[in-house]
N, C-alpha and C positions, 0 to 999 in steps of 0.2 A: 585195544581198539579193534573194530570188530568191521570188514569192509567189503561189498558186493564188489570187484574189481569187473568193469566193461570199459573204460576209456582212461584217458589221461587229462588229468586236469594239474593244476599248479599252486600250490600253498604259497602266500607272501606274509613274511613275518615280519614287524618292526617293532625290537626290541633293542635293550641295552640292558645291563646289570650294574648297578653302580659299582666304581671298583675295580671291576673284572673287565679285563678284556686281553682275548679276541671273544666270541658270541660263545655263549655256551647255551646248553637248554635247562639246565641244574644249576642253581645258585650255589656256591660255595660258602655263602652267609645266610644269615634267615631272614634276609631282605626279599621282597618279591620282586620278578624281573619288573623293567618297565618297560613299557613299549613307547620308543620315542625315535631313534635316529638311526639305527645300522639296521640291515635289509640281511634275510637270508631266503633264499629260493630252494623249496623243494618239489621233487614232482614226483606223484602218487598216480598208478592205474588205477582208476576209479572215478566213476562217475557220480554216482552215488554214494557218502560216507555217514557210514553213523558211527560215533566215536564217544567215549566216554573216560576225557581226560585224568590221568593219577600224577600227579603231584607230590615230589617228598615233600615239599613243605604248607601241604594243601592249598596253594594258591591258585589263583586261575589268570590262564592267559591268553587273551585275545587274538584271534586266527581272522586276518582278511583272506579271502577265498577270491582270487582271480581267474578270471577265466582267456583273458586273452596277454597271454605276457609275451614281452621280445622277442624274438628268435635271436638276436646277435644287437653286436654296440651300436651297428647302423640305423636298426630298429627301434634300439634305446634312445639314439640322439633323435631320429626322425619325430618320435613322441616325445620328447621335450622340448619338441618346437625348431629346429632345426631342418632347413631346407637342401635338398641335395647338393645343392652348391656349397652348402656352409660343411656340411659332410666331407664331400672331396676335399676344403681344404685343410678339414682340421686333418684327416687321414693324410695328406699329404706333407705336413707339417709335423704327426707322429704315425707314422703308419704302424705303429704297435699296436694302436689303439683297437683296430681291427679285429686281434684277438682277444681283446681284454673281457673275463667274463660278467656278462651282461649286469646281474645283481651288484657287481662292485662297483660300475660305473653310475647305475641308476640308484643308487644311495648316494654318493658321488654329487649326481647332479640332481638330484632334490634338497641337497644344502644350499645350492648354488641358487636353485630356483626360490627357495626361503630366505636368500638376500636380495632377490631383485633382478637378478644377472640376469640377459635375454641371450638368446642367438647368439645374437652379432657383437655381444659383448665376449662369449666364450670363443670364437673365431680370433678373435683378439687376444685374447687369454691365450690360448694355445699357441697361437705365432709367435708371442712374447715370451712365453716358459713352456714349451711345448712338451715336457714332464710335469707336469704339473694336474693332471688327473691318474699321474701314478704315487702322488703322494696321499701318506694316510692325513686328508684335511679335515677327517671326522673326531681325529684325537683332541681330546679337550675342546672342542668347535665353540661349546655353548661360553664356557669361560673367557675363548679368545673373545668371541664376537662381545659380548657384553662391555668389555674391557677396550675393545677399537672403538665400538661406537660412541660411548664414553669420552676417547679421546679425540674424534672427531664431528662429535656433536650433533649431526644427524646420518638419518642411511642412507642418504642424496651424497655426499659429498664420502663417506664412507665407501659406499658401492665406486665411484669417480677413481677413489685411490685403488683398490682393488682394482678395478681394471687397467689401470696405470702400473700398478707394482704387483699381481693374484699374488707373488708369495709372504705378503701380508697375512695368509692364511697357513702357510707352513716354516718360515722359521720359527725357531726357537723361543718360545712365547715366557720363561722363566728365565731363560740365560741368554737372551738376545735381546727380544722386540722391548720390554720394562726396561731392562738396565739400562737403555739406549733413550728412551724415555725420560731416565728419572737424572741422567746424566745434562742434559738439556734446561731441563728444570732446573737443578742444582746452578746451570750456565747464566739462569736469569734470559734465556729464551722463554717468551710466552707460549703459551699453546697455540695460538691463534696465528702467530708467528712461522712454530713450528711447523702446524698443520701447510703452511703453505710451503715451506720447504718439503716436506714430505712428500706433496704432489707434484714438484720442479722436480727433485732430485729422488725418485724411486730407491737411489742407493745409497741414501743417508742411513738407512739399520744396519744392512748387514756393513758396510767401510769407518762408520764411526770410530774412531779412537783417541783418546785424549791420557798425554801425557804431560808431564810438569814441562815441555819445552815447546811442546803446541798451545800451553797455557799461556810461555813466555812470547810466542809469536803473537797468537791475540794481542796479549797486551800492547807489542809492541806498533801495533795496527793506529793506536790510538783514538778505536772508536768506542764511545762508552755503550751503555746498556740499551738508553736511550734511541740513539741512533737508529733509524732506520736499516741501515748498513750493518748492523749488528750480528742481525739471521745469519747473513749470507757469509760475514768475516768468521763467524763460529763455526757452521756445518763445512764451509768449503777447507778452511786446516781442519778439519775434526775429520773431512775425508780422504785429506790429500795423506801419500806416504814423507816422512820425514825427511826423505832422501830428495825426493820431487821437489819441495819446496826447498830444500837448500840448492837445487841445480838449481831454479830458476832464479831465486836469488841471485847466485854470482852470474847469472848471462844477466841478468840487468846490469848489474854492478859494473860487469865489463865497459859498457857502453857512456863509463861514467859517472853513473849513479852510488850515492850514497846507500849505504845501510838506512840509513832512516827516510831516507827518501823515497825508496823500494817499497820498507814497512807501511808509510802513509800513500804510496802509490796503490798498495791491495787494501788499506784500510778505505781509500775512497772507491777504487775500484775490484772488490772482491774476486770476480768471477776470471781478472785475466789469472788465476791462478789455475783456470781449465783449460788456459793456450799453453798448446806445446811449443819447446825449448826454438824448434825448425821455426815456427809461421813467429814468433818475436825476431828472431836472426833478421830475418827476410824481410818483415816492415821495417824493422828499425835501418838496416842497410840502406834500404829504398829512402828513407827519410831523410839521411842523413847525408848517403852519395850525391841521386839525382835530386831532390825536395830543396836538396841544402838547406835544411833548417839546423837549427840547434837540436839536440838528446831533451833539454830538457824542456821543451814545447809539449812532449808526451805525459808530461804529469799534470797538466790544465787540460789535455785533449785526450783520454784513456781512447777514444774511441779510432784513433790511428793503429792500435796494436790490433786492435779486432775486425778493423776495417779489411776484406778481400784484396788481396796484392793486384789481382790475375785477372779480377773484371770490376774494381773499383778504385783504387790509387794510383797503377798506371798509366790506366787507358786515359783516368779524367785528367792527368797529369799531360797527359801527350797530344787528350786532345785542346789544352791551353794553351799548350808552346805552338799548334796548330793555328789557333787561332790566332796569337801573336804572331806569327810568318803571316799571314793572309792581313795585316791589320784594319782587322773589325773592332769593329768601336768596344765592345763590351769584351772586357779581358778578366782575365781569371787569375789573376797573382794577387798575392800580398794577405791580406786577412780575407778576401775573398776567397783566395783559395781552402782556406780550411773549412770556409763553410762548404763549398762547392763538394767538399769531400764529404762531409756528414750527410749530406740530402740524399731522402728516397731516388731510386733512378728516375720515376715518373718527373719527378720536380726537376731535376738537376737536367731532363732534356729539353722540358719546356723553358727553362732559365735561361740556358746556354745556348741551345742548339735550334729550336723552331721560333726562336726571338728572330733569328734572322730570313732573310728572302729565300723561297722557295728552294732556288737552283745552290745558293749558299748552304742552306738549311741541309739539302739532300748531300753535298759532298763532305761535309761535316759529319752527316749522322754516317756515310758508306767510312769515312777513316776513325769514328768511335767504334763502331761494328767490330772494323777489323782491329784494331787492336784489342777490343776484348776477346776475339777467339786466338789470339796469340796462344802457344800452349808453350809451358814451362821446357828449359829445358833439358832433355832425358828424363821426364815428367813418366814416362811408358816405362821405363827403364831402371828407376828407380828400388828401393831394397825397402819396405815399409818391415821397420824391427818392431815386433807387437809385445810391448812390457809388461801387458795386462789393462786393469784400471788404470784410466790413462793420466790421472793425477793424484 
């Protein structure tokens, strides 16, 4: 190659070799390179080149000639559409990124741009996995994507997951993201199913695990295939640890409950299997000390364990017995009260509380207030022990 050197200009190469990787300029087979998805940047003094390519395997390969490329990753984000705002915070969120050299990143995000992803979706990307443009997501890219989209049917709802879960695009696409897949399938989950846990629970790939006694707690759920209930009875034991679901178990049990009682309690309602051991203690106390109801009122009403102690079953609870001392006509005991606990806040103050006269109405709503800003106590003080995944 033969060159009048006056200035600096900058070669941008997009190639891959099938086979072979990291980039080479030499095939090591007698396949010709292709030019498709990884980026190399190089920079020649010259303004003017005349050049007369050799090739060991006589091929020829196509040279884009740039003239104005990045100076730095800021430069890079800024032309991919990224506003200084979105800069500062993805920088603030990985301040590595800052030195990261410019051609890794912008091959990088021309994947991303060839899914769809804007801006403001990568701001999100980064705050959620803020390593996540220091993975190699170019490895096997074509295979993953073809295989996702596949299994989510279109790139609307594909790109939706991605953004919810980016490392969709670097786990383990042979030994993780299929066997997690086909594990599923084998469960008699549909895809359709699936897909929509996938988007609820981001951490259905990497926590699935299924063993012959996660098998036996399914079964023992009592819900069949059919069931609506099914998705949610299979991913949530397929995600919980073995150890987790037996605590929670016997803190029901404590409380009186049967084994089989327990099992068709998460068979109707799957998800308390995501309340911790603490927030069951605590409603069920409350239910049982001040509520005075029966333990097993909880297995026709799941929605007592999930219900907020601290700004929805006490305060509503306190302010009935308020209203019983004052006696106002409209009282809140007996089967009323359970509904009075399910309802929106909006509903349950128009029911209760602005049904009555003004000067009524206002010293009712000033003692709901304050019992909801009650604060727990040694609430500040408390030892939060972090076990990991929290079920």
């Amino acid at each position: 190659m033969k060159a009048r050197f006056s200035a600096v200009i900058q070669l941008h190469f997009l190639f891959r070799i099938p086979g072979y990787f990291p980039l080479a300029f030499d095939s090591p087979t007698r396949k010709a390179p292709i030019l498709k998805v990884c980026q190399h940047w190089i920079t020649f003094a010259s303004a003017s080149i005349t050049t007369t390519p050799v090739l060991p395997l006589g091929e020829k390969v196509t040279v884009e000639v740039v003239g104005d490329c990045p100076k730095d990753s800021a430069d890079v984000l800024r032309k991919w559409g990224c506003s200084d705002s979105d800069i500062s915070k993805i920088f603030l969120r990985r301040p590595s990124l800052r030195d990261v050299y410019p051609a890794n990143l912008q091959s990088k995000l021309n994947l991303l741009r060839g899914l769809g992803l804007s801006s403001s979706d990568l701001v999100q990307i980064i705050n959620c996995r803020p390593r996540f443009l220091s993975n190699r997501i170019s490895w096997g890219f074509d295979e993953r994507l073809e295989y996702l989209q596949a299994l989510f049917g279109s790139k609307e709802v594909l790109l939706k997951a991605i953004t919810r879960n980016p490392s969709l695009l670097t786990y383990d696409f042979h030994d993780k993201i299929k066997p997690v897949i086909a594990t599923y399938d084998e469960m008699g989950v549909s895809r359709k199913d699936l897909i929509t846990m996938l988007l609820a629970r981001p951490t259905v790939i990497p926590r699935t695990s299924l063993n012959s006694e996660k098998l036996d707690y399914i079964s023992k759920t009592g819900v069949s295939k059919d069931s609506k209930m099914y998705k949610y009875v299979v991913t949530m034991i397929a995600i919980s640890r073995i150890d987790t679901i037996r605590e929670k178990l016997a803190n029901l049990e404590k409380f009186g409950f049967t084994e089989d009682e327990v099992w068709g309690l998460f068979g109707r309602s799957p998800l308390i299997l995501t309340l911790s051991i603490d927030k069951i203690q605590r409603n069920m106390t409350f239910i049982l000390g001040t509520m005075k109801l029966p333990a097993h009122v909880v297995l026709g009403r799941p929605f007592l364990l999930f219900s907020n102690l601290d700004t929805v079953l006490k305060p509503r609870v306190l302010l009935a017995g308020k209203i019983q001392d004052m006696g106002l006509a409209k009282q809140i005991k007996g089967p009323v009260m359970l509904t009075a606990l399910r309802m929106k806040e909006k509903r349950f103050v128009e029911a209760f509380i602005k049904c009555h006269p003004n000067e009524v109405a206002d010293e009712l709503m000033e003692f709901y207030s304050n019992a909801k800003d009650v604060k727990r106590l040694a609430e500040s003080s408390k030892k939060i022990s972090h076990k990991g995944f929290p079920f």
